[in-house]
N, C-alpha and C positions, 0 to 999 in steps of 0.2 A: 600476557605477552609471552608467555613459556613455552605454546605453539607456534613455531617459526614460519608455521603454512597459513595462517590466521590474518583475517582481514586487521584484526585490530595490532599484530605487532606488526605488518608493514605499514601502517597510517601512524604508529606511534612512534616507528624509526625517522619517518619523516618529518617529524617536527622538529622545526629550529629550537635549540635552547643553548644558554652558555654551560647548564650544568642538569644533570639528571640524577635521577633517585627511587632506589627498587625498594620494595619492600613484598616479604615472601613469608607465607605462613609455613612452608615449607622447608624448615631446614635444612633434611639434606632433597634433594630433587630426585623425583622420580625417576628420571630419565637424565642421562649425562646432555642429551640433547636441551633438555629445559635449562639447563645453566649455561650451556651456549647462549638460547634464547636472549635469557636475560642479561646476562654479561655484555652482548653485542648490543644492546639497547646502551647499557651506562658505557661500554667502552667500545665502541666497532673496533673488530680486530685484535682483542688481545687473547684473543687464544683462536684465530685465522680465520679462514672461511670457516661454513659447516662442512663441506666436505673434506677440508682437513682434517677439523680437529673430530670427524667421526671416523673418518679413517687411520690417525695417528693416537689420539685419547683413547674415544668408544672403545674400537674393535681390541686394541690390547687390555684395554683392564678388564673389560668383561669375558676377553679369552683368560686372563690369567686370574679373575674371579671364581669362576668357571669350576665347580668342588673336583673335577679332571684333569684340571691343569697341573702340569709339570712342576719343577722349579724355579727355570727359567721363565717361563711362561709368567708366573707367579713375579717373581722379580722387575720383568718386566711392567706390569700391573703397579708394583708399588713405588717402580718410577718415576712412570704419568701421572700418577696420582700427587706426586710431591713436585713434579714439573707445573699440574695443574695448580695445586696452592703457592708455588713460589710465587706464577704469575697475578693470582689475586692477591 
């Protein structure tokens, strides 16, 4: 379910449950988009649409990633980063 375009994570978002549960060989995720994925499966919305959290999360950390990034830039990055785990 880690591809958000994928038949099988919209037929799995669709399923009634009172409670859900990921399991991930993948500790950290390839893509900051695959823990949206899967986040949005156990919790819709805590870290907002995709196009949010790929335009507020993604594009900053991986600009302040980035071995050219600034300091700001940089700060920025380690932010979202700690915005991201407060919210998990």
């Amino acid at each position: 379910i880690k591809n958000h375009d994928s038949q099988v994570h919209a037929a799995i978002c669709n399923l009634s449950s009172q409670k859900r549960l990921i399991l991930t060989g993948t500790p950290v995720e390839n893509r900051l988009e695959d823990l949206w994925s899967l986040m949005n499966f156990v919790q819709p919305g805590l870290l907002g649409t995709l196009d949010y959290f790929c335009r507020e999360f993604c594009a900053t950390i991986l600009k302040g990633t980035d071995r050219n990034a600034d300091e700001q830039e940089k700060l920025a990055a380690k932010k979202m980063t700690k915005e991201i785990h407060r919210r998990l």
